[in-house]
N, C-alpha and C positions, 0 to 999 in steps of 0.2 A: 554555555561556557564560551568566555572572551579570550580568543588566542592572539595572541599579536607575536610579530615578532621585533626584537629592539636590537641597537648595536648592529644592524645588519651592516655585514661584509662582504660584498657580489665579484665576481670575476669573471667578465661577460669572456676576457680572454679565455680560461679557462673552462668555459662552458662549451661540453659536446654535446651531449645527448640531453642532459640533466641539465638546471642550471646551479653555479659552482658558488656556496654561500656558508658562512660560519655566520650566526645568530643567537640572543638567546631566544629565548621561549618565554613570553608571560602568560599566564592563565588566571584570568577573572582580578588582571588590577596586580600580581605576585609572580618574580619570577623566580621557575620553576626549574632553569635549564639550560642547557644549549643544545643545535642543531645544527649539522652541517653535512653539505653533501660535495662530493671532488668534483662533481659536472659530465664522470664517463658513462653516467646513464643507472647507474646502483640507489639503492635506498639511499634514505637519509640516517648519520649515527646519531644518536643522542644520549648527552652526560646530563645526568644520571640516567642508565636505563630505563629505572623504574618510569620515568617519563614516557616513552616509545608506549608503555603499559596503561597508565592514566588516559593518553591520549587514545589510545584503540579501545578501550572500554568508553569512552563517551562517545566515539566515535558508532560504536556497536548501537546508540542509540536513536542514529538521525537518518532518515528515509535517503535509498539508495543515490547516489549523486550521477544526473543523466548529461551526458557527457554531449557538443555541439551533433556530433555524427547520431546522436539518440542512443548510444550504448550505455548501459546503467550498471555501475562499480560500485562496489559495497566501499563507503566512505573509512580510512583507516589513519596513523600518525600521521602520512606520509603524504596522505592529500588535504589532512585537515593543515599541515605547516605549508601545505603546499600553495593553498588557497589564499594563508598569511603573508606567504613571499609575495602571491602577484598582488593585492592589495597594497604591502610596502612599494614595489615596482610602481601601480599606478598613482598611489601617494605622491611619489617623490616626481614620477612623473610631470603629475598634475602640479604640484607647488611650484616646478620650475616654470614650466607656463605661465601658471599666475604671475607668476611674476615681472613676466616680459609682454604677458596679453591679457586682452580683454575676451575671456572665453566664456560663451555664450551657448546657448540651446536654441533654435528656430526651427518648425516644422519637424521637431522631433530629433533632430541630427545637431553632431556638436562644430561651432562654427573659434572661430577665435578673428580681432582684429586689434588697430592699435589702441596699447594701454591706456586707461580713462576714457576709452568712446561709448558711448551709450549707444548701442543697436536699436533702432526702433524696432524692427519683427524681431526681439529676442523675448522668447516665453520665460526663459531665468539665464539670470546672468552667475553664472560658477564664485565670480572675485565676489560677491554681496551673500555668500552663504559662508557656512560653517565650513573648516575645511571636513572634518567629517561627511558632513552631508554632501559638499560637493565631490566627494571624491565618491559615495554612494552612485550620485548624476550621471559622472565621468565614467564609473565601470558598468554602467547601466547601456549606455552612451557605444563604447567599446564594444562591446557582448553584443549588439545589436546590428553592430555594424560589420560582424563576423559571417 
């Protein structure tokens, strides 16, 4: 199952505990919904219900999700739209850099310099992939350097 979320609406102002976002919800290519959470640290609502439903019954199907501290949480809506927000987050991230630099991979670690330069010790250059893939690079990139 392909969760994305689209239309996303963020309010870093707003964000306490949770971060504060109205969204919809697409699933496998079809959207399904909407998702939004106030940012004071509570679930996520979602119109139509029945969606919150869909999503924790596929959810109930994918090995426990082991968290950076090594804690393992039974995977549910609320981390599967969760996982969709930081993906949009590094997405959009990532596009804006592209935009302004030349971001690069060397030695395993992610570099950036100015726009158009060709890094000789660069193993992949981010601006010459797919944004898909690079954003795969980029969250790989992140995670790692946590």
């Amino acid at each position: 199952m392909n969760i994305e979320l689209k239309k996303v609406k963020h309010s870093a102002a707003l964000s306490e505990e949770t971060d504060a976002f109205f969204a919809e919800v697409w699933v496998d290519g079809v959207m399904r919904g909407t998702a939004k959470n106030d940012g004071h640290g509570g679930a996520n609502r979602y119109e139509p219900h029945a969606l919150r439903q869909e999503l924790n019954e596929y959810a109930k199907t994918l090995p426990k999700y082991r968290c950076a501290s090594g804690l393992e949480l039974d995977y549910d809506a609320d981390l599967l739209v969760g996982e969709a927000f930081d993906r949009w987050q590094y997405t959009k991230d990532l596009k804006s850099k592209l935009s302004k630099r030349t971001i690069f991979i060397a030695g395993g670690k992610l570099y950036s310099c100015r726009l158009g330069a060709n890094p000789k010790d660069a193993e992949l250059i981010l601006n010459n992939m797919s944004l898909d893939e690079a954003v795969k690079v980029y969250i790989r990139c992140i995670e790692n350097m946590s």
